[in-house]
N, C-alpha and C positions, 0 to 999 in steps of 0.2 A: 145225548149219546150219538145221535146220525152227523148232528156237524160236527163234533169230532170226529166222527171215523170218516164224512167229506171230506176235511182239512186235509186228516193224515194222508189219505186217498187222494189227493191232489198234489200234495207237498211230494210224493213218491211219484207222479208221475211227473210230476214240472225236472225232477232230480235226473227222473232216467232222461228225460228232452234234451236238459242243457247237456250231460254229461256223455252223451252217446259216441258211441267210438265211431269214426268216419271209414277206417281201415286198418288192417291187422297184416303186420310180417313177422313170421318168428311167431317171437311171443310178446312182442310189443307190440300197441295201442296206439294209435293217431289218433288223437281227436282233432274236431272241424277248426279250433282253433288256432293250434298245432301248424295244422298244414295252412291254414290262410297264410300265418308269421311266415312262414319259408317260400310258401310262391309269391309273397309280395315282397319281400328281399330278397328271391334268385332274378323278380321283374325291376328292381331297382339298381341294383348293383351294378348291372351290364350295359348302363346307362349313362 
């Protein structure tokens, strides 16, 4: 019963890690991914 409820208890924190919002306007959510894709093609484009 404890490494089950370790597993779930980890699997829920690994979730909120990856998924975590980097900034918020409005009512929408940036995540760190989000915005790497757009400053690494506003840094390519003008090139």
């Amino acid at each position: 019963m404890k490494k089950i409820f370790s597993f779930l208890l980890l699997t829920a924190c690994i979730h909120v890690a990856i998924s975590q919002t980097l900034f918020t306007y409005g009512t929408n959510a940036v995540s760190k991914e989000e915005f790497l894709e757009h400053i690494i093609k506003q840094n390519t484009s003008g090139r």
